[in-house]
C-alpha positions in Angstrom: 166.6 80.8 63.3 166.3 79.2 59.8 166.4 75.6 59.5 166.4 74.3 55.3 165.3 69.9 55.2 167.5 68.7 52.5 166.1 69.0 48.9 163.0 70.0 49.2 163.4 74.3 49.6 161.2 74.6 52.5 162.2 77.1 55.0 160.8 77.1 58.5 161.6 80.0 60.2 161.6 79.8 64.1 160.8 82.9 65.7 159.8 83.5 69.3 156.7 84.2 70.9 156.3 87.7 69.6 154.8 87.5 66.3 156.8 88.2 63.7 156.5 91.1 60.4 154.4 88.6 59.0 152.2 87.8 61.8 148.5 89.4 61.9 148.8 90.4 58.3 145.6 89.6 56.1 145.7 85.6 54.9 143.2 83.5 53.3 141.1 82.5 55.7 140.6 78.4 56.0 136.9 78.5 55.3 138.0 79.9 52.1 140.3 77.2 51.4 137.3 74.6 52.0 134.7 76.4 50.7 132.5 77.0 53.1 129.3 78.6 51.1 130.9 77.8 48.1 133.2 75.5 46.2 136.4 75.1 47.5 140.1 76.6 46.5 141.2 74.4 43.5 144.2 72.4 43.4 147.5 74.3 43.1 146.0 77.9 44.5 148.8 79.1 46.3 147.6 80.6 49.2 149.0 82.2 52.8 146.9 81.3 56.1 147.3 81.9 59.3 145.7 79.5 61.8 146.3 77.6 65.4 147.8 73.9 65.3 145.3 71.9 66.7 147.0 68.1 66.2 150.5 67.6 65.4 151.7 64.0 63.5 154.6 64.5 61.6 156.6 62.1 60.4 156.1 58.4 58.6 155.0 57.4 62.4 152.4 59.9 62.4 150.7 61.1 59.4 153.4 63.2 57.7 151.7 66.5 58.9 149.7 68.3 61.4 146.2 69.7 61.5 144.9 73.5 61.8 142.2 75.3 62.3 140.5 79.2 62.4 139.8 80.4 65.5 137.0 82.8 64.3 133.9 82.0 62.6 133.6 80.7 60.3 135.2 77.9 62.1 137.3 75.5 59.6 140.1 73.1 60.2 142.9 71.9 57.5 145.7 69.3 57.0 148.7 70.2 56.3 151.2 67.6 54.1 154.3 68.4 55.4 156.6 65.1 55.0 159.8 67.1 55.2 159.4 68.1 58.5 160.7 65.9 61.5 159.1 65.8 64.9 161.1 67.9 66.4 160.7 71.2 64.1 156.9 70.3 64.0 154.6 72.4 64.9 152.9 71.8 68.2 149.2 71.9 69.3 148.6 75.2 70.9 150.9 77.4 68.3 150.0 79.4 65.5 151.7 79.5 63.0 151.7 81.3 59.5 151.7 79.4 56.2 152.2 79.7 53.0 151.5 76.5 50.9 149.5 74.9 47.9 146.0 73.7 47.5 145.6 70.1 47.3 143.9 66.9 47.3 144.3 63.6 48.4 141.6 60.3 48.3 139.5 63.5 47.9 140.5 64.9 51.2 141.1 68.9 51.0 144.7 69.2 52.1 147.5 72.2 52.0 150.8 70.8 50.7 153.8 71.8 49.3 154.4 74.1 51.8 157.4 76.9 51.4 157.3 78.9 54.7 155.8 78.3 57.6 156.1 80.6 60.2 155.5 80.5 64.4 153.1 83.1 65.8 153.5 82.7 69.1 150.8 80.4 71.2 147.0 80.3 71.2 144.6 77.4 72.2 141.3 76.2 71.0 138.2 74.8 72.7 137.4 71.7 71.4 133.7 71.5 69.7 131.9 69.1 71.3 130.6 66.4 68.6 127.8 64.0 70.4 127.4 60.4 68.9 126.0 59.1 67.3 125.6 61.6 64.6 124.2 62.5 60.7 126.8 62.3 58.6 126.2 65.9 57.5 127.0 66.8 60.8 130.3 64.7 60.8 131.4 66.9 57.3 130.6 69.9 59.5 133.2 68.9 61.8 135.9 67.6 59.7 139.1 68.1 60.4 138.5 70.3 63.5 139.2 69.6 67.1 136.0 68.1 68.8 135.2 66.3 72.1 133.2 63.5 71.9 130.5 63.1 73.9 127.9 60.7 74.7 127.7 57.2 75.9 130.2 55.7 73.7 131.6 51.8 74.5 134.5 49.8 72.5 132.9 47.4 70.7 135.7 46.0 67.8 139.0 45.6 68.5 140.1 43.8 65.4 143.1 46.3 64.1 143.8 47.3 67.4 147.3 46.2 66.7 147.1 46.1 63.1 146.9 49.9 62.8 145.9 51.0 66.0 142.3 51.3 66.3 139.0 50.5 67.8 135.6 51.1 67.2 133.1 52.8 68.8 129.3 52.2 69.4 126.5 54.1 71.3 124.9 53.9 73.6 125.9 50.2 74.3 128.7 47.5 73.0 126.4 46.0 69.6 124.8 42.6 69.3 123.9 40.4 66.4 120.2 41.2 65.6 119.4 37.5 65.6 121.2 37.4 69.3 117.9 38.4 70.5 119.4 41.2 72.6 119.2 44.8 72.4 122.2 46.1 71.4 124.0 49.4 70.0 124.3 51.3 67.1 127.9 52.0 65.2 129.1 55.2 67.1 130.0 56.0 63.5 133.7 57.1 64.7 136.7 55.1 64.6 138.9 55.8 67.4 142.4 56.1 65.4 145.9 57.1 67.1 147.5 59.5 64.9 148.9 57.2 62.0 148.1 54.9 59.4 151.0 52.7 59.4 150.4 49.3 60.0 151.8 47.5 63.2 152.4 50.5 65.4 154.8 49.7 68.2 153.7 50.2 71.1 150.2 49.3 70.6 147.9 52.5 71.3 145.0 52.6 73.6 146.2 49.7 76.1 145.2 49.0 79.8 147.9 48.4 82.4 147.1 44.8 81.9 148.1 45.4 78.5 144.4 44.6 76.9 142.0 46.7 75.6 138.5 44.9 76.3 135.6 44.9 74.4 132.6 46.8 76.5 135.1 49.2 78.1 133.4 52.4 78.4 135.2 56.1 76.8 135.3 58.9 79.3 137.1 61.3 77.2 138.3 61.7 74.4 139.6 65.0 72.6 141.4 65.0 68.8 141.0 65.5 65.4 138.4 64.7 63.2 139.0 63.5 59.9 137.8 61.1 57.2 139.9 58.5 55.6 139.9 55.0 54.1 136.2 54.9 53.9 135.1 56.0 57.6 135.1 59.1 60.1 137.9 58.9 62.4 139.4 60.6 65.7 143.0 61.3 66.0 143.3 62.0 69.7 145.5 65.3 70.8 145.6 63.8 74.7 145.4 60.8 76.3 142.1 59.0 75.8 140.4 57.9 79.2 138.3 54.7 79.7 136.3 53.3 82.4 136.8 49.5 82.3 133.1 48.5 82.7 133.9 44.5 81.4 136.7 43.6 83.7 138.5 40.3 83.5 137.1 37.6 85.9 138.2 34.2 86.4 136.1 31.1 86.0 133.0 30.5 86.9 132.7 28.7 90.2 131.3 25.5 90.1 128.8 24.9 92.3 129.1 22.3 95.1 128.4 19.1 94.5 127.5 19.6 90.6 128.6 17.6 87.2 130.3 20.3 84.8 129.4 20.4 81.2 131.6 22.5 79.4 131.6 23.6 75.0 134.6 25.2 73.9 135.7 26.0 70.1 139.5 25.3 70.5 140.2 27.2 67.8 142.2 25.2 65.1 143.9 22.6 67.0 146.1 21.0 64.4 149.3 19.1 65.2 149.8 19.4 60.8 151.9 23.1 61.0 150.8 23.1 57.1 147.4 22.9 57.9 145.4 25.3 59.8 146.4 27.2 63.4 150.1 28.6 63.8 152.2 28.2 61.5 155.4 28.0 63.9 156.0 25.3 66.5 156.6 28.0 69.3 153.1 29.3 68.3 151.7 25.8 68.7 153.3 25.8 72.2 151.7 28.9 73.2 148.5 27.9 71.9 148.6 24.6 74.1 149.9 26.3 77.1 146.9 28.6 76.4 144.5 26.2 76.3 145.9 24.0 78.7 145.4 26.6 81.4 141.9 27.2 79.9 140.8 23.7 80.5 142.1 23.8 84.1 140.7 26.5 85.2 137.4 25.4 83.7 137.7 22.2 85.7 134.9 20.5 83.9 133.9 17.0 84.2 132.6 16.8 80.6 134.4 18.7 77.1 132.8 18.9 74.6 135.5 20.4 72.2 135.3 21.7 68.4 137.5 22.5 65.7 140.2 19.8 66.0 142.8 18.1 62.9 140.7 15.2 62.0 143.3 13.0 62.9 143.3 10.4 65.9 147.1 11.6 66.7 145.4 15.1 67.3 142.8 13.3 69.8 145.5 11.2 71.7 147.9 14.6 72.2 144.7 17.0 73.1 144.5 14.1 75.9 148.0 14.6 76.7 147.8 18.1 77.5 144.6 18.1 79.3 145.9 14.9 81.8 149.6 16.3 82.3 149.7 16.2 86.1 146.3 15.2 87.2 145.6 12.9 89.5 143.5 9.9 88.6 140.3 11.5 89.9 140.5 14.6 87.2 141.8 12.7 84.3 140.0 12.3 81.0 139.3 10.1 78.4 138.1 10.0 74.9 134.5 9.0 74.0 136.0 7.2 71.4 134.1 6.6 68.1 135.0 5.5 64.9 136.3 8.3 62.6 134.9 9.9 59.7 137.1 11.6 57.1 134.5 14.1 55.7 136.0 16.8 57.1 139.6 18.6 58.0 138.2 19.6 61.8 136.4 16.9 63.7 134.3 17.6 67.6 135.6 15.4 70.5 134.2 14.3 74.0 136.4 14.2 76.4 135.1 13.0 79.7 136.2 11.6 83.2 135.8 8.2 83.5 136.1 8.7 88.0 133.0 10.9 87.2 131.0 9.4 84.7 130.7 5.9 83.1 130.7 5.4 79.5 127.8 3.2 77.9 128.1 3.9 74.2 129.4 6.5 71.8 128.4 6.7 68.0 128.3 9.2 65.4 125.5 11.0 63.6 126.4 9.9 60.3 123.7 11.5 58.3 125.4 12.8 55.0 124.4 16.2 55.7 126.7 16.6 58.6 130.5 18.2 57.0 131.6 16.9 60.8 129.5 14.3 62.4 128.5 15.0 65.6 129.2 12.4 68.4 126.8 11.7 70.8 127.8 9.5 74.1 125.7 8.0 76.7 127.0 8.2 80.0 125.4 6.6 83.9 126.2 9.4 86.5 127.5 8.8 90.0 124.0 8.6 91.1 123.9 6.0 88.4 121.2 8.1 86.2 121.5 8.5 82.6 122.8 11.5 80.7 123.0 12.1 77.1 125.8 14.1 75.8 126.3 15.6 71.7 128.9 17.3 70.6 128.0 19.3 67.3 129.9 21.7 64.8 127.7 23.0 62.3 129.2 23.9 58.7 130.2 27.6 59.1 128.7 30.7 57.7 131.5 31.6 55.7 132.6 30.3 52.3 129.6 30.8 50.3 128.7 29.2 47.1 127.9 31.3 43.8 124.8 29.8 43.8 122.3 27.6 45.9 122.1 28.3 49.6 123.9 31.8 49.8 123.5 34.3 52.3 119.9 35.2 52.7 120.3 37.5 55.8 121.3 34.2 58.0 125.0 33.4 56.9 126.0 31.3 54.2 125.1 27.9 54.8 121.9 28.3 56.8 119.7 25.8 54.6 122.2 22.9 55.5 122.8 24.0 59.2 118.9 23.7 59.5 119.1 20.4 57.6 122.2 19.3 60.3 120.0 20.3 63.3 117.1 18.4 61.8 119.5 15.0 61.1 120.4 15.8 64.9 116.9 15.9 66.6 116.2 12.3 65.0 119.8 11.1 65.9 119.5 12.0 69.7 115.8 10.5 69.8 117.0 7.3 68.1 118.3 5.0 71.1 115.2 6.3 73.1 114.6 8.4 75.6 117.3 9.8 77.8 117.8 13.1 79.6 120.0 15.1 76.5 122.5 17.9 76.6 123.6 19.5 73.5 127.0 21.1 73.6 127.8 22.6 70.1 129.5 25.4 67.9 126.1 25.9 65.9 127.2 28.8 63.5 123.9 29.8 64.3 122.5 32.8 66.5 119.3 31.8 68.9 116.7 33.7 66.4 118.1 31.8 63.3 116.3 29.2 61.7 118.9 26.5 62.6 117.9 26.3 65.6 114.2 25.7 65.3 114.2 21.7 64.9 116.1 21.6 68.3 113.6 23.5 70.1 110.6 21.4 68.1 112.7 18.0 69.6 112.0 20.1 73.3 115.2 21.0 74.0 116.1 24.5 75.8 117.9 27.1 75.0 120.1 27.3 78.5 122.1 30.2 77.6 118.7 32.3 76.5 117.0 30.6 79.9 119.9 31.8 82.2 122.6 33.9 80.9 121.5 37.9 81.3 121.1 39.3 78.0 124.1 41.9 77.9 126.3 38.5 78.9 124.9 36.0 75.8 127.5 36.3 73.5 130.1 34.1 73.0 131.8 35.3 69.5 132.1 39.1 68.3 132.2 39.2 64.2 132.7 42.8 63.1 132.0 44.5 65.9 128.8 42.4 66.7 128.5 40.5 69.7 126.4 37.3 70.2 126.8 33.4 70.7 127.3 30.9 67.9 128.0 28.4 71.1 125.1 27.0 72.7 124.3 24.3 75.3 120.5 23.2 75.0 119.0 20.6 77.2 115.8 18.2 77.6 112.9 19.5 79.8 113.8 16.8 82.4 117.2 17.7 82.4 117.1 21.5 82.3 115.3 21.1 85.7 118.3 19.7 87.5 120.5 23.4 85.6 122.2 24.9 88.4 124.2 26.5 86.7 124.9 28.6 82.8 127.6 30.9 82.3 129.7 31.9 79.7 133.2 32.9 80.4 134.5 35.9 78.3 138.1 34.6 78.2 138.5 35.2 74.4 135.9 36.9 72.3 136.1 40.5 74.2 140.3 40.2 74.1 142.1 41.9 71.2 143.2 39.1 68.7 147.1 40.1 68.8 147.0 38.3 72.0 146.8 35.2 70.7 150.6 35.9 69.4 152.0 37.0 72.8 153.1 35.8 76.3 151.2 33.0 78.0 148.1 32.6 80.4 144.3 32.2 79.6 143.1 35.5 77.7 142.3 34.9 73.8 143.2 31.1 73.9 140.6 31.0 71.2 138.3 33.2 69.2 135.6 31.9 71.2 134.3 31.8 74.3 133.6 28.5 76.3 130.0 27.8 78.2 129.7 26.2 81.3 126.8 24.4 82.6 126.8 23.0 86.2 124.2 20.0 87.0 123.1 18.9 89.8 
């Protein structure tokens, strides 16, 4: 059977099993075609080859084509442009098949196209090669285009276009860290892990749990496809099902402990009531964001927010109350540390509190001109009627940088003035005199940055570094790089009466699409809140 696709002249010819006249006859073998010794085929060669189909994406859902590959040495693997030919008559991993196309190119890649027969030759299979990662790049060439196996200790550590065009990437032998987190951390396996297209917004979304996540820190078992290089990187179209071993499950919030005063430093996120402004642009979004986050706080349960990235607007303070009191009882209701505002900047930090737990003395501001946000800093008596120093601080950002002045020197953008804002800080919180102090802030800063340095010089401690386990301090992944940018830093005196640090990774290990769909706690934010119990 014959079947012609409209326009184009290109016959495919159908035969069964048994190979056909053409079948077995000398071709040009594939190493040819890539020039393996030598320089490749030129563009335009016309050329026969006979080969097994090793990955088959046709279609504008796939990748317009299917890969194949020798099955003698030496080994070689090709892509074949074939646009005219719907899923259906495809050829299908396992098959070999007999074609006769042109040499081409495209973004460089070595490619037959044009094809004008293609026949079946019955079935054949391939062993994958096994690739091990991380790996020299020379060894990647070696492989491209070929069916491989990965193998090694290989962990999801960037979900970012998960949903944007289906992929995550890889790093060995562990999930990476920032290198001023202070942790060890992995390398870049050096692999994306794709899913057989490059069209943006694949529906459904590839590589999903039965939860319907894909977390950061999840471990890959196996995973068996095509290797091939595009858009600048090394990627891995898969041929089966990819299996993964969840090894950073979902858990629910930390238990409090008995008896204790929670602390609790969340970045909300954009919270903006101005739909022109920043956050979602649609009232529904806005909903979902507040049921979100509304569900966030409740579960956290704390007695003490210390909240970041709100519309600089008192409105935006009164609602954020709103939502956090709808349907508590007076004993869990909260109030705002209210302090006069400052219109420096679009975002502002609030302290929330609750007035059955704690009693408010004074509130003021740090008004130092350095700060882009001041931080406010409350005094609070305890049930136990002790004092207790709370700041909430959000340093300027490391983004944005200037053409000039204090650029990115391996720190961020910015990290002259957030030292300068942690040093207007230290004399702020030392001012009214001495009182047990805890920190809660969105620092922009990693622990081993220079930022932090005037905190520690004041004696405050690093609670997260002092308590968290190291594979567990991060709070904020930026390009695949996990560490925490949120920190909660306290007194000597008071550090003593910690029983309790945890971060709950509600957000940063989520893919970000989730933030568009469905309700319930998981990527509320971009960030991930700290909790610190006190006794």
């Amino acid at each position: 059977m014959t079947r012609r696709f409209g326009g184009c002249g290109l016959v495919l010819a159908l035969l069964p099993a048994v190979a056909a006249a053409d079948c077995g006859e000398p071709a040009t073998p594939l190493a040819a075609v890539r020039g393996a010794g030598e320089a490749p085929l030129p563009p335009g060669r016309m050329v026969t080859v006979e080969a097994t189909v090793t990955g088959s994406f046709p279609g504008g859902d796939g990748l317009d084509g299917f890969y194949v590959e020798s099955a003698t040495e030496p080994r070689a693997g090709v892509f074949v442009y074939a646009p005219e030919v719907d899923a259906d008559a495809a050829p299908r991993s396992a098959e070999r098949w007999r074609i006769r196309a042109r040499t081409g190119r495209y973004r460089g890649r070595i490619q037959l196209e044009s094809a004008e027969a293609l026949q079946r030759c019955g079935t054949a299979s391939l062993e994958p090669a096994p690739l091990r990662l991380p790996a020299a790049a020379g060894e990647l060439a070696g492989h491209s285009d070929r069916l491989v196996r990965l193998e090694g200790a290989l962990v999801v550590t960037d979900a970012w276009d998960l949903a944007r065009y289906g992929s995550l990437a890889l790093a060995s032998p562990q999930r990476r860290m920032h290198p001023a987190n202070g942790t060890a951390g992995g390398e870049p396996a050096g692999v994306i892990l794709d899913d057989g297209s490059y069209r943006r917004g694949p529906e459904p979304i590839p590589h999903l749990d039965a939860e319907g996540t894909r977390r950061l820190g999840s471990r890959v078992e196996s995973a068996v496809g095509v290797l091939t290089r595009a858009f600048g990187a090394w990627r891995l179209h898969p041929v089966q099902p990819v299996r993964f071993r969840d090894d950073n499950p979902r858990r629910l919030a930390p238990v409090r402990e008995p008896g204790a005063l929670r602390a609790v430093n969340f970045n909300l996120r954009n919270y903006f009531l101005d739909r022109a402004g920043r956050g979602p642009d649609t009232p529904s979004g806005f909903e979902r964001q507040r049921r979100r986050l509304a569900a966030s706080l409740e579960a956290l349960d704390a007695d003490v927010l210390a909240l970041h990235e709100i519309e600089n607007r008192p409105a935006v303070v009164r609602d954020l109350l709103r939502l956090v009191n709808a349907g508590r009882d007076e004993a869990r209701r909260y109030a705002a540390a209210a302090a006069a505002m400052d219109r420096r900047g679009v975002i502002r930090s609030a302290l929330l509190y609750r007035p059955a737990r704690l009693t408010l003395e004074s509130v003021r501001l740090d008004a130092a001109r350095v700060h882009d946000r001041p931080p406010v800093i409350a005094d609070f008596r305890d049930p136990d009627g002790q004092r207790l120093r709370v700041a909430a601080a959000h340093f300027k950002s490391r983004g944005g940088c200037p053409q000039a002045g204090d650029v990115d020197r391996g720190e961020g953008c910015w990290a002259q003035r957030r030292r300068a804002q942690a040093d207007a800080l230290a004399d702020a919180l030392a001012a009214d005199g001495p009182a047990p102090v805890l920190l809660l802030g969105d620092l922009n800063a990693y622990p081993a940055e220079r930022a932090l340095a005037p905190l520690r010089a004041a004696g405050l401690v690093d609670l997260v570094a002092r308590e968290v386990p190291a594979p567990r301090r991060y709070t904020y992944v930026y390009r695949g790089a996990a560490g925490y940018l949120d920190h909660a830093l306290a007194s000597h005196g008071l550090a003593g009466r910690v029983a309790r640090v945890g971060i709950w990774h509600v957000n940063a290990d989520e893919p970000p699409f989730l933030a568009d769909r469905g309700d319930g706690v998981w990527r509320a934010s971009d960030h991930d809140p700290v909790v610190v119990d006190l006794r």
